[in-house]
N, C-alpha and C positions, 0 to 999 in steps of 0.2 A: 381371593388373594391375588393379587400382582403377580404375573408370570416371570419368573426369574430369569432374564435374554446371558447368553454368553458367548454368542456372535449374532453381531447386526450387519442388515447386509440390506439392499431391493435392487430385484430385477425386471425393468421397466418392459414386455414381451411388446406392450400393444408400441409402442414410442411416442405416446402424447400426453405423459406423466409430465409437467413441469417438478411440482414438487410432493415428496410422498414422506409421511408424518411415519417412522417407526418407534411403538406399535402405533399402529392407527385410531386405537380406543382411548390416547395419552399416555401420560408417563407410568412407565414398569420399572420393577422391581434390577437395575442393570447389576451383575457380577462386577466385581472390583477386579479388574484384569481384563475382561471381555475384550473380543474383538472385533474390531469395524472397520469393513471392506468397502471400501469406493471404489466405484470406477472411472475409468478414462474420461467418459462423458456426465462427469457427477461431480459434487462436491455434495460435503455433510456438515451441517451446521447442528452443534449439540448446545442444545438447550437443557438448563436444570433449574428445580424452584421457579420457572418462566424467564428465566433472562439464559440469553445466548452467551455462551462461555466459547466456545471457538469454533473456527470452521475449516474442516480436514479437506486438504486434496486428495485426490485418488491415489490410492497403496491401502495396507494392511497398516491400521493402528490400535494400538493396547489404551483401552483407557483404564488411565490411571494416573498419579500426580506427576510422575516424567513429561506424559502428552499433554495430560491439561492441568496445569501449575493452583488455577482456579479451583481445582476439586480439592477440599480440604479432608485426608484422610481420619481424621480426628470426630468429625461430624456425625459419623457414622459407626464408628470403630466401637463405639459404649455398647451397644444393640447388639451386635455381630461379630465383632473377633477382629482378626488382623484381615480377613477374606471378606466384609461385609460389603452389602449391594448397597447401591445409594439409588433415589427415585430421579430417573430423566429422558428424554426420549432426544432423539435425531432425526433432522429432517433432511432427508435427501432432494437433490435438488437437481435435474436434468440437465446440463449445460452445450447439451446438442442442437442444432438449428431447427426449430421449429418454420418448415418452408410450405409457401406458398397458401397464406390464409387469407381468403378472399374480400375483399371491400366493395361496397357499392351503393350507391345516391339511392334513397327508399323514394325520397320527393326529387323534383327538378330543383337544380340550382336557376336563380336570378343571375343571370349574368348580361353587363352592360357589353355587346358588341359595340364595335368600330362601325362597320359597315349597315348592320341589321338592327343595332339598336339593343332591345330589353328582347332577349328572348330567356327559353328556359333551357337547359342541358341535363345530362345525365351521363354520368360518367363511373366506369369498374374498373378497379386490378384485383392486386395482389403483391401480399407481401410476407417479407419471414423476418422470425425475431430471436435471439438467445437472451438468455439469463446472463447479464453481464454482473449484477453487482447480487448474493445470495441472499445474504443478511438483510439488504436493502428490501430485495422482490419481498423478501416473508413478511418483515415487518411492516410493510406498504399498502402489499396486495393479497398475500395468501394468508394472514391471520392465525386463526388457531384452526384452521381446516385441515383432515386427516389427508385427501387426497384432491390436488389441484392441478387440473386440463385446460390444455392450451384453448378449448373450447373456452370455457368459463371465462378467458378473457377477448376473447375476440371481441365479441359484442363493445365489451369497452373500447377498445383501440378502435373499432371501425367509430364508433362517434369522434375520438380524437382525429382521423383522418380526414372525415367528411368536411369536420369544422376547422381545421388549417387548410383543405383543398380547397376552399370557397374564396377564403383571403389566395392562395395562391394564384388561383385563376383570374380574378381580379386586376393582381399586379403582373403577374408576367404574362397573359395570353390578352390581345388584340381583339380576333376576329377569328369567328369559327372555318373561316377560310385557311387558316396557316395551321389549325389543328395536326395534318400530318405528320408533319416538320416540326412541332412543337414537343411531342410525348415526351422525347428523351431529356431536353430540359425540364420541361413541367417534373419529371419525374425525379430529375435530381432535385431540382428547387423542392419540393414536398420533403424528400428526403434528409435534405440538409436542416430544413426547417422541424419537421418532426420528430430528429433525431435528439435533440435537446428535451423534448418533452419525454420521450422513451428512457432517457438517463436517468431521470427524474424516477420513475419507478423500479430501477433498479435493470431495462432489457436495455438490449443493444439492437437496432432497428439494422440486421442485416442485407435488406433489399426492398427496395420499394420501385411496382410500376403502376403506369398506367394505361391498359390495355384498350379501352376502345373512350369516346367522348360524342356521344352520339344530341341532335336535336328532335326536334316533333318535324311530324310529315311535311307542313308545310313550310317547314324553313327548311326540310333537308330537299324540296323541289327546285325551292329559291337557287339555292346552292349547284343544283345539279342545272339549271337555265344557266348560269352566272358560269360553268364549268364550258358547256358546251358554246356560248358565245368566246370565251378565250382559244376554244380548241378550234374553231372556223378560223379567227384570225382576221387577216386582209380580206374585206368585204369584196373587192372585186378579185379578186385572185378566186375565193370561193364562187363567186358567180360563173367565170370561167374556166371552172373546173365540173361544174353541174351543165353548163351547154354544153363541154364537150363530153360527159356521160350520156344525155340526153342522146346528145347523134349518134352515139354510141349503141343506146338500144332502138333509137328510130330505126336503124340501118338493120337490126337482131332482126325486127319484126317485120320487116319490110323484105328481108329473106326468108321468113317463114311459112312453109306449107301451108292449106287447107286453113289458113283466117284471114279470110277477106275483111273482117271488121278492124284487126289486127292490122294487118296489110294497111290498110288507108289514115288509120289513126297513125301509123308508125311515118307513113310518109308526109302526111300532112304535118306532122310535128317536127321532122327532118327538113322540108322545105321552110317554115317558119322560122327551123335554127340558120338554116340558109342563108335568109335572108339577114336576120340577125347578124351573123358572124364579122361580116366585114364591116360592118360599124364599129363594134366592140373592137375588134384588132384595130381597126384606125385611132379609137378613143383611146384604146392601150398605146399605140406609138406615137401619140399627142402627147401624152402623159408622161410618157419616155423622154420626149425628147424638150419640154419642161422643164423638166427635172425637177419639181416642185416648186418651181419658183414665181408659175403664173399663177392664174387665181384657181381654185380649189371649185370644186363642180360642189353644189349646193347642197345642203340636208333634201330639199322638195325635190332635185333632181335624182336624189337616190331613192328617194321613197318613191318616185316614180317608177324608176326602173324594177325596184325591187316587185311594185305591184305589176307591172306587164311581164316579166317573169312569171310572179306566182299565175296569173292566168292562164299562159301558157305553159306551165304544168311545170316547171323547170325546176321548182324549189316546191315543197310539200309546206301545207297551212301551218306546221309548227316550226318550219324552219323561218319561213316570212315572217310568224308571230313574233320568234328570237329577234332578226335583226332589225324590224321593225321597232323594237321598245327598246335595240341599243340606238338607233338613229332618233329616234325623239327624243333621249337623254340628252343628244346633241343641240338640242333647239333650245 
């Protein structure tokens, strides 16, 4: 027989209760008068015969024809008396922020770059959600299930986000180069967009990021080559800043005790910047005084310099490699 309830109540300990079916086995036996406690972070949706008759805020309420007008005391009254129980249960319904549940690309996205073309990405956050509509979430999502965790819907949501982050990355991001600078846009644009779809089930999509958007090895090398020719800069300013490192350690080592083999490489590389020096400072106050307005010193004549450089040891084989394949780009 039907346990007889004559207060209904749930206290959610773990906090990833979305909604919890009292009792949990279906509908009992409820007292005509009973009482049903909500909390602050709850609302109660009473259901009887399987249709939803109303949905309580948080307080103390008596059910009975006062609170809920739909319960026909007459229905029940042949059976049992002026006291009799009618068959219904309540589902309580967690309306506290469910925060920080994780999203992330199982496969690479296709995405058309600006600069690189078709490559693939992969991209994680994280987001939180509440029960904004009750009635809506139960009848949508949670069915006749005694007890539903925010688990249980994750998995869903993360396929809604995957598959509106692909349309979004699409339209608002360019080039995995402005990635940085892009999160907090990209983040709102998903969010304004996803938010419509989350109404739709009844949640309120309280926060949506996007935490990192990573490539494959060899496009994040691309990237990092492409990094480091921006951070060099003016190709002869960088030159003459590496001769005058150079004499810098020629002169370390050409002071150093007990290395003769030191000693002579240090000097012989000092006397070569030696000889160098006054050229380039001439070529620099040629250039100065120019002002840009004569003719421009050739692609061949910097790939030249740049290789009697790297010979004489002044710039290192990936540095030459770098400026090298920015100056054939010029050709």
């Amino acid at each position: 027989m039907a346990k007889l309830m004559e207060v209904i109540e749930f206290l959610d300990n773990a906090g990833n209760t979305m909604v919890k079916r009292m009792p949990n086995d279906g509908p009992a036996e409820i007292k005509w008068g009973a009482q049903l406690t909500v909390r602050e972070s709850q609302e109660a949706v009473f259901f009887r015969d399987g249709k939803a008759l109303d949905v309580f805020k948080p307080g103390r309420h008596v059910l009975e024809t006062a609170n809920i007008p739909l319960i026909g005391k007459w229905v029940t009254s042949f059976a049992y008396g002026p006291d009799s129980p009618f068959r219904a249960e309540v589902y309580f319904v967690g309306k506290q922020l469910f925060p920080n549940l994780k999203w992330g690309t199982k496969e690479p996205i296709l995405f058309r770059d600006t600069e690189l073309k078709m490559i693939r990405i992969r991209s994680f956050g994280s987001f939180s959600i509440q029960v904004a509509d009750s009635l809506l979430f139960i009848n949508k999502i949670v069915g006749t299930r005694g007890t539903f965790k925010n688990e249980d819907i994750e998995e869903y949501l993360k396929g809604i986000v995957i598959t509106r982050l692909t349309t979004i990355l699409g339209e608002e991001m360019k080039t995995v180069f402005d990635m940085p600078s892009s999160f907090d846009d990209l983040s709102l644009a998903a969010r304004v967009k996803l938010q419509v779809e989350f109404e739709a089930l009844g949640l309120y999509l309280h926060d949506f990021y996007i935490n990192s958007i990573s490539v494959p090895e060899d496009v994040q090398k691309v990237i990092d080559q492409r990094s480091g020719m921006s951070a060099i800069g003016n190709m002869d300013e960088f030159m003459k800043y590496k001769i005058a490192l150079s004499l810098e350690n020629a002169s370390q080592n050409e002071g150093a005790a007990g290395n003769a083999v030191g000693t002579g490489v240090g000097a012989g590389m000092g006397l070569g910047m030696g000889f160098m020096m006054p050229q380039m400072i001439q070529q620099s106050m040629m250039s100065s005084m120019q002002g840009g307005g004569g003719e421009k010193e050739s692609v061949m004549d910097k790939l030249k310099k740049l290789k009697e450089l790297f010979d004489m040891g002044v710039i290192s084989q990936e540095e030459f490699n770098q400026k090298k394949i920015k100056l054939m780009d010029q050709i």
